[in-house]
Backbone as XML, in Angstrom:
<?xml version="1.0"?>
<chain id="A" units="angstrom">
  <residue number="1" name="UNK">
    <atom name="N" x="2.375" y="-12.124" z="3.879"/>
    <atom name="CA" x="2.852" y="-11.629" z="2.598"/>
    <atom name="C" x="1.782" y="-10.741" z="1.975"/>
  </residue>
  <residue number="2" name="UNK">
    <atom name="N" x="2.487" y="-9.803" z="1.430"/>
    <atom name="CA" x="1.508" y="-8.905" z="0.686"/>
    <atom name="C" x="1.040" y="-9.207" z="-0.814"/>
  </residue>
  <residue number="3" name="UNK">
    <atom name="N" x="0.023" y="-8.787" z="-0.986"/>
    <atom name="CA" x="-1.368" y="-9.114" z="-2.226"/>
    <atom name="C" x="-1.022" y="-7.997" z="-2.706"/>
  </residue>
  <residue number="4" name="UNK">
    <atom name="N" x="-1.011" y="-7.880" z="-3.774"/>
    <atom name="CA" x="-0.677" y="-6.423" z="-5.025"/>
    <atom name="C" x="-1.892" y="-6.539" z="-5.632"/>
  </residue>
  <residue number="5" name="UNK">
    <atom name="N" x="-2.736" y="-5.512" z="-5.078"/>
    <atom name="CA" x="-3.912" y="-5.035" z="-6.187"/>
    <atom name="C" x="-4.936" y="-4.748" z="-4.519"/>
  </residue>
  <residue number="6" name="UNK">
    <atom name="N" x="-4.913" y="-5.519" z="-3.148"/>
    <atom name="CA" x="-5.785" y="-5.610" z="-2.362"/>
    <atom name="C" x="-5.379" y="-3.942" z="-1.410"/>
  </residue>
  <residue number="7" name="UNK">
    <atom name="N" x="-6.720" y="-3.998" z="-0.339"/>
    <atom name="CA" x="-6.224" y="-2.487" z="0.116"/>
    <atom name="C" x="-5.658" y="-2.899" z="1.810"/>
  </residue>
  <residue number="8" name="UNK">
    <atom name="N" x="-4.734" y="-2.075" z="2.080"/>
    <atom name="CA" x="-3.772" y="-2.157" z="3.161"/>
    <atom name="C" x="-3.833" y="-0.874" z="4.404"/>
  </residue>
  <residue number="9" name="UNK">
    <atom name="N" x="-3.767" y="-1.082" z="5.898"/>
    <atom name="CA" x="-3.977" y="0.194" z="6.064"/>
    <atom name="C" x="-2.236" y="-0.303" z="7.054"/>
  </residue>
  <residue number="10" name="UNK">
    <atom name="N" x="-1.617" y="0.972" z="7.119"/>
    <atom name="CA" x="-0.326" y="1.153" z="7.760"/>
    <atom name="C" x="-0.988" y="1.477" z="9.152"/>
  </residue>
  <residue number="11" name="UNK">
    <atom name="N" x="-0.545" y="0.356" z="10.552"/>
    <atom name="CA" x="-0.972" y="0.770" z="11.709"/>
    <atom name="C" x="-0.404" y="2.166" z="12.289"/>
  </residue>
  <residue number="12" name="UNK">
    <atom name="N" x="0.776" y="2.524" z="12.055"/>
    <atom name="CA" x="1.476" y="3.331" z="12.659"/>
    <atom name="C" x="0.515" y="4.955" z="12.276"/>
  </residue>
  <residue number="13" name="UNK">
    <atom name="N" x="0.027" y="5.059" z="11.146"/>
    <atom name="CA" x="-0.301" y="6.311" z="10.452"/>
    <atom name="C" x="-1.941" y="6.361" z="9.810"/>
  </residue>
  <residue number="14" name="UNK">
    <atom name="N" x="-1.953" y="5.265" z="9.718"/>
    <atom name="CA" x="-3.270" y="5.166" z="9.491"/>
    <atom name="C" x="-4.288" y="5.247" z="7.834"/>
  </residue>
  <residue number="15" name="UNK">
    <atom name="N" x="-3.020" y="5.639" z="6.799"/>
    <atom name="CA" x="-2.910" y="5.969" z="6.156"/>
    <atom name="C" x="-3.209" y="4.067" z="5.216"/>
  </residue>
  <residue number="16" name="UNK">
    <atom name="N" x="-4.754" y="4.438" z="4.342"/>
    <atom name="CA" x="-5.101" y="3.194" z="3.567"/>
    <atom name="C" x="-5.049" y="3.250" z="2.242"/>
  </residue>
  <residue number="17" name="UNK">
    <atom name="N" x="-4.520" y="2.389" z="1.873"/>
    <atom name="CA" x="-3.910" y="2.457" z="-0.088"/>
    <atom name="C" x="-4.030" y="1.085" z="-0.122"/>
  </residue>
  <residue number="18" name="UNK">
    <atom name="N" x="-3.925" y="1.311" z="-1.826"/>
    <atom name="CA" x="-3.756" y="-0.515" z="-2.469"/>
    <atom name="C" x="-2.340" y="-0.557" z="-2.918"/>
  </residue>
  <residue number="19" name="UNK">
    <atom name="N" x="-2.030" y="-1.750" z="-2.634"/>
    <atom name="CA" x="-0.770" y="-1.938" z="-2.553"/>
    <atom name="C" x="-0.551" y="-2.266" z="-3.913"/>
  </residue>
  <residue number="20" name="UNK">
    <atom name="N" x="0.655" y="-1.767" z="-4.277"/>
    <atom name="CA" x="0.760" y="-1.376" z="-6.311"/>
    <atom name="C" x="2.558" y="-2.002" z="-6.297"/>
  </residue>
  <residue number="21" name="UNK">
    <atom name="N" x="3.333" y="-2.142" z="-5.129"/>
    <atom name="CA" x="4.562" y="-2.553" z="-5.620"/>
    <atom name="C" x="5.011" y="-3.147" z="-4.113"/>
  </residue>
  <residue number="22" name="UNK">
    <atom name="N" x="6.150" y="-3.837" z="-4.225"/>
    <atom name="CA" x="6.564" y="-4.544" z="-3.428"/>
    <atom name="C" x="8.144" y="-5.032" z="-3.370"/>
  </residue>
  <residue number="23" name="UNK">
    <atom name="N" x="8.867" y="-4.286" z="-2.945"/>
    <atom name="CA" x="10.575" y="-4.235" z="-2.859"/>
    <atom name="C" x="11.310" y="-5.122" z="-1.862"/>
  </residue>
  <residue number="24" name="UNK">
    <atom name="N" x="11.854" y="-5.856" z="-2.239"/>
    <atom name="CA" x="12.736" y="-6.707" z="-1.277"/>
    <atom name="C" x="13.875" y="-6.352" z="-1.038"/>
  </residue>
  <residue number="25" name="UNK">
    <atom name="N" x="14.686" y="-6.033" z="-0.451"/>
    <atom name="CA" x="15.844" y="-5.507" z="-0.120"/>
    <atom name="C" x="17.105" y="-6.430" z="0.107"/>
  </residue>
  <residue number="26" name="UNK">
    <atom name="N" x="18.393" y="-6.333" z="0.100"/>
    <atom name="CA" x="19.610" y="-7.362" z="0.402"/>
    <atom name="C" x="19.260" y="-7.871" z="1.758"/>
  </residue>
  <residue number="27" name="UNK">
    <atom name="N" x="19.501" y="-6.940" z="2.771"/>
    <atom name="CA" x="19.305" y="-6.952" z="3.916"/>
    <atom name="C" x="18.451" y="-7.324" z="4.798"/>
  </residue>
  <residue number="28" name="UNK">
    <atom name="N" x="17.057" y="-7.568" z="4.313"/>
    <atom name="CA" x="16.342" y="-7.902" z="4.889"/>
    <atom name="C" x="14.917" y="-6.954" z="4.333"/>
  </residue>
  <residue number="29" name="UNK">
    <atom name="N" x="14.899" y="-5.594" z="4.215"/>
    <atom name="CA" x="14.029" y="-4.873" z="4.335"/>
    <atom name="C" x="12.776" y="-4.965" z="3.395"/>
  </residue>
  <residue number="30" name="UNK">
    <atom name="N" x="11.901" y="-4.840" z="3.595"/>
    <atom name="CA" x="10.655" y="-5.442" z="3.058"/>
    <atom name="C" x="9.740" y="-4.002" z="2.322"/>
  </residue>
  <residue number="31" name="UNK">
    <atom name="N" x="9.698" y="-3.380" z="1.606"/>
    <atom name="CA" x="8.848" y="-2.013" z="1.361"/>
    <atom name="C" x="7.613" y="-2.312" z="0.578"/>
  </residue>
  <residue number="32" name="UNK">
    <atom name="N" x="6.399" y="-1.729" z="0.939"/>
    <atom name="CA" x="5.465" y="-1.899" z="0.080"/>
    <atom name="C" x="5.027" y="-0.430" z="-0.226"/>
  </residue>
  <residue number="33" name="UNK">
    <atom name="N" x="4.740" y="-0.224" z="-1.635"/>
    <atom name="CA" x="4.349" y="1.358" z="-2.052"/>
    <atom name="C" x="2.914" y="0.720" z="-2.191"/>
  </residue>
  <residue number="34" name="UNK">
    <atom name="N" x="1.971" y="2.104" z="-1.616"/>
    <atom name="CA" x="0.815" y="2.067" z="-1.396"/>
    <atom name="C" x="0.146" y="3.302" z="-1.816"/>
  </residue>
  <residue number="35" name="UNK">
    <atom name="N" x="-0.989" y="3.382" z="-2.717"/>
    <atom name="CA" x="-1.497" y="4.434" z="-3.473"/>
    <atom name="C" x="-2.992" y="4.452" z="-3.221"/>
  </residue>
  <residue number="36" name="UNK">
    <atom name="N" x="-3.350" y="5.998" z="-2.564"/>
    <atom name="CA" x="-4.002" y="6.068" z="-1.936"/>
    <atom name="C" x="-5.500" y="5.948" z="-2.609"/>
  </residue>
  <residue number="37" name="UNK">
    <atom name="N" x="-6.888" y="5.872" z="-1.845"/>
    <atom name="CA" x="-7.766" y="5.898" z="-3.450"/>
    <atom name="C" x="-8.739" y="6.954" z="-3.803"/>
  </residue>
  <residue number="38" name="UNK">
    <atom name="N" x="-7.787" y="7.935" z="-3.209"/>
    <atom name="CA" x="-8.742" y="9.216" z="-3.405"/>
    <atom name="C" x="-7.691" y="9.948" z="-4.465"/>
  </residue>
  <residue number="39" name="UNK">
    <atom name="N" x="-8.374" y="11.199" z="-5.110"/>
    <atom name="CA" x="-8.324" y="11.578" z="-6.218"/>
    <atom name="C" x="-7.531" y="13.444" z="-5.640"/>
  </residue>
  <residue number="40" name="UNK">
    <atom name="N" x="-6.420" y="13.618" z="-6.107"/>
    <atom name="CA" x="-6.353" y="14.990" z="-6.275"/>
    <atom name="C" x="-6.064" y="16.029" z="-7.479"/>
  </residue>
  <residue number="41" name="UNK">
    <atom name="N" x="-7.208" y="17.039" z="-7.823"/>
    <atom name="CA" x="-7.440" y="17.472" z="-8.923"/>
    <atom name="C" x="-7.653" y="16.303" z="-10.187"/>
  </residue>
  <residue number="42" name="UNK">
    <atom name="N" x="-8.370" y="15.268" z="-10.213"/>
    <atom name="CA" x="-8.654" y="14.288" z="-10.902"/>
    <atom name="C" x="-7.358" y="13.253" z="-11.531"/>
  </residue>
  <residue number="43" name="UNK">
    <atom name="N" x="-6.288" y="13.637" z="-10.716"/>
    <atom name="CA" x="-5.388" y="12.506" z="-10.473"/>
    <atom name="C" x="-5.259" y="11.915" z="-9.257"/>
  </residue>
  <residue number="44" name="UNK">
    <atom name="N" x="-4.670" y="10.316" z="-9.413"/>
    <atom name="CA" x="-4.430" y="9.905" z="-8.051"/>
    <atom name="C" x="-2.870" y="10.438" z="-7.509"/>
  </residue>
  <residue number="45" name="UNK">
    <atom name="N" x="-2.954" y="10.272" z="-6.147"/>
    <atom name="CA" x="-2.124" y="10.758" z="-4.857"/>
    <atom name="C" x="-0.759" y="9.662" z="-6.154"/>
  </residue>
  <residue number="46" name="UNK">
    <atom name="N" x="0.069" y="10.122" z="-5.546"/>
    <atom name="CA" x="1.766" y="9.624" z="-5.225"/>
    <atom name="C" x="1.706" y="7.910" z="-4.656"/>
  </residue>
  <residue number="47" name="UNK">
    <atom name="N" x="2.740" y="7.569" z="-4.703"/>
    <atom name="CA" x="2.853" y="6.223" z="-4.490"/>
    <atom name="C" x="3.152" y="6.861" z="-2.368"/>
  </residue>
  <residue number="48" name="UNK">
    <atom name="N" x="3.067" y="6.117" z="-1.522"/>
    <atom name="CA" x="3.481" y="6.024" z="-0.316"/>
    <atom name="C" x="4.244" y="4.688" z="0.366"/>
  </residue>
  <residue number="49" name="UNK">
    <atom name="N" x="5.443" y="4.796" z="0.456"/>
    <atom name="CA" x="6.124" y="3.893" z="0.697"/>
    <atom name="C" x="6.223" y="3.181" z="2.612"/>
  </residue>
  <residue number="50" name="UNK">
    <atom name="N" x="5.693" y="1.651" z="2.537"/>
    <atom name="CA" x="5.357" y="1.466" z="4.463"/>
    <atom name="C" x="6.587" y="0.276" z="4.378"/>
  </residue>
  <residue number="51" name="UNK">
    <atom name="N" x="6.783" y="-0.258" z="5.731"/>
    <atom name="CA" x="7.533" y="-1.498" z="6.154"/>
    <atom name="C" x="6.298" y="-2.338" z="5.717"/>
  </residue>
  <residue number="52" name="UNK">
    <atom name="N" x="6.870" y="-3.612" z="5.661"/>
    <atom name="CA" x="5.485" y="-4.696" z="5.475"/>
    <atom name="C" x="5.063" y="-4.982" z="6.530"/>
  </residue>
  <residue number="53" name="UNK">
    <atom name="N" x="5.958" y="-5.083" z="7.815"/>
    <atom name="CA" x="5.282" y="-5.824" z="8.605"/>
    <atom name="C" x="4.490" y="-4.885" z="9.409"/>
  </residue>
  <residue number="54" name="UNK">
    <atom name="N" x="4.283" y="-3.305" z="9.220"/>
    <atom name="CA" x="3.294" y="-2.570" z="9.991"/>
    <atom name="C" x="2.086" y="-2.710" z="9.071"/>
  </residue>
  <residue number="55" name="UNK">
    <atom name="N" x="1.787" y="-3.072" z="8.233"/>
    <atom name="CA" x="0.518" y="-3.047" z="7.223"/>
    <atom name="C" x="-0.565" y="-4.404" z="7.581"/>
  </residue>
  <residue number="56" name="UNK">
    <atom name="N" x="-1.957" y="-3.820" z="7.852"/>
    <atom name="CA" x="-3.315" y="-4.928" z="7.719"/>
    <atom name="C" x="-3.613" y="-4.689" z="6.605"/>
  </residue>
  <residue number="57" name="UNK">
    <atom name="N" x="-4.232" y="-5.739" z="6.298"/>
    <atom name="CA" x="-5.501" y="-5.773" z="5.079"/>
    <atom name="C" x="-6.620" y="-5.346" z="5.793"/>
  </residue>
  <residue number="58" name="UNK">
    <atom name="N" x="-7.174" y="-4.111" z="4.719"/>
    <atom name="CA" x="-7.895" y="-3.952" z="4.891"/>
    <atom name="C" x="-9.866" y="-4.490" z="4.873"/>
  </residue>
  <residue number="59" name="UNK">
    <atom name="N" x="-9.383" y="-4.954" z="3.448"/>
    <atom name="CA" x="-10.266" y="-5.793" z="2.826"/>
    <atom name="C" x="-9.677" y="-6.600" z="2.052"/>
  </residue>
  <residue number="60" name="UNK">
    <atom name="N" x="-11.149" y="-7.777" z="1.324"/>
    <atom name="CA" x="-10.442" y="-8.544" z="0.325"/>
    <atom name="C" x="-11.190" y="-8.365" z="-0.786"/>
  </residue>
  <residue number="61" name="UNK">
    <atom name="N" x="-11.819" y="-6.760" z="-1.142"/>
    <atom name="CA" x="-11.496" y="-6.828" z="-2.565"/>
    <atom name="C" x="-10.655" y="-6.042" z="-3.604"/>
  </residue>
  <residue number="62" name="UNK">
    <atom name="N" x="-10.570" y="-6.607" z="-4.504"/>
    <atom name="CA" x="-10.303" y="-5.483" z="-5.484"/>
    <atom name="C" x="-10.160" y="-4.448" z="-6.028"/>
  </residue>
  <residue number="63" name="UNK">
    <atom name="N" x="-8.620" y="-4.095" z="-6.106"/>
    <atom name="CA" x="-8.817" y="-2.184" z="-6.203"/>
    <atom name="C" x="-9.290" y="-2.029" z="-7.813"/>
  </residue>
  <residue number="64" name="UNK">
    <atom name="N" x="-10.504" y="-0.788" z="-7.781"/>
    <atom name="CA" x="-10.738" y="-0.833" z="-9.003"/>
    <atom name="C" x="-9.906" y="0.140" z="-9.951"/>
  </residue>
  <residue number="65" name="UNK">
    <atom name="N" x="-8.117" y="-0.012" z="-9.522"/>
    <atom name="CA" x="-7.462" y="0.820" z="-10.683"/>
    <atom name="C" x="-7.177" y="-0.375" z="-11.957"/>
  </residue>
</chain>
């Protein structure tokens, strides 16, 4: 199960964010939006939406948003 606030990397893409939301679906489907922690033009990136079950933890600390 996913931790909201810890950082996650998607195996498929490689692509590492802290995980900021977490969607359950009727059907089964599991989504976690993941926001990346780098900065463009002194805002952060877009939310990025993964399956749960392709996502590691990356670490266990604290995103400092």
């Amino acid at each position: 199960m996913i931790t909201l606030g810890l950082s996650y990397e998607d195996k498929t893409t490689g692509f590492v964010g802290v995980a900021m939301s977490r969607t359950e679906y009727l059907y089964g489907s599991v989504r976690v939006g993941l926001q990346g922690t780098t900065l463009k033009d002194g805002k952060p990136l877009d939310w990025i939406y993964f399956d749960e079950q392709a996502l590691v933890k990356e670490n266990t600390k604290k995103s400092p948003f």
